[in-house]
Structure formats: C-alpha cells, structure tokens
Steps between C-alpha positions, in 0.01 A plus 500: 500500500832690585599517807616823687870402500454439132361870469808661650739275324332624162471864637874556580591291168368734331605799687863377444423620109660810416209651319214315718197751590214346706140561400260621726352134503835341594542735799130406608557132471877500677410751829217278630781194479733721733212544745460090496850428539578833760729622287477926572881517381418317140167702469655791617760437170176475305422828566857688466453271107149699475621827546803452296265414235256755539179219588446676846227717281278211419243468747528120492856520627419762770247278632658203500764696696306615757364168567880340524609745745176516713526087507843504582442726815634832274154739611690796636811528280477330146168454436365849599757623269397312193126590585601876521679445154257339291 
C-alpha cells in the first residue's frame, strides 16, 4: 500500500513535467491525502493545477474540493466558492 508521503512525492513528480495534465481521478485520489497530512497550502496548489487545466467542470473534482476545504476548516471562504461553482 502507498503511503500518503509516497502520494505527494508522485503527485509533484509529475507535476514537475512540462506537459503533465491530471485526470479527474488523480485529483480525487491526491486532495483526500492533503486533508490527512493538513496540508491546505499543497491542496490549495491542487486546485490552482485544476483550473489551469480546465478539471474544475467534472463533478468528481468539484466534490472532492468541497470536501478538502470543508475538512480543512475552509466552510465560509473556499469551499462555498467551489460549491457555488460547480
């Protein structure tokens, strides 16, 4: 099983690429890791990668947005945002 470290480690590996564009899936798998480590400032650099790619659209995303931010103490600001946007 990989561990959460392991996830991030792979996650900004990949983000390093010059042509990398997460899927939908990836973003689903690598918020919930930011929410286990407290990381806001890493998950919120998920999301500024999601709307640079245009994923904020998928529903999957958008949820597992909203869940991040309202975990991470983000109800008033971030997360009602991303709610309003989906």
């Amino acid at each position: 099983m990989i561990q959460t470290t392991e996830v991030i480690k792979l996650y900004n590996g990949l983000n390093m690429r010059q042509h990398f564009k997460p899927s939908s899936v990836t973003v689903a798998i690598v918020l919930p890791v930011c929410v286990r480590l407290k990381r806001l400032m890493l998950g919120k650099s998920v999301h500024s990668g999601v709307i640079k790619t245009g994923l904020e659209s998928q529903t999957l995303v958008g949820n597992s947005l909203v869940s991040m931010y309202l975990k991470l103490g983000c109800v008033s600001g971030d997360a009602y945002k991303v709610f309003d946007e989906m």
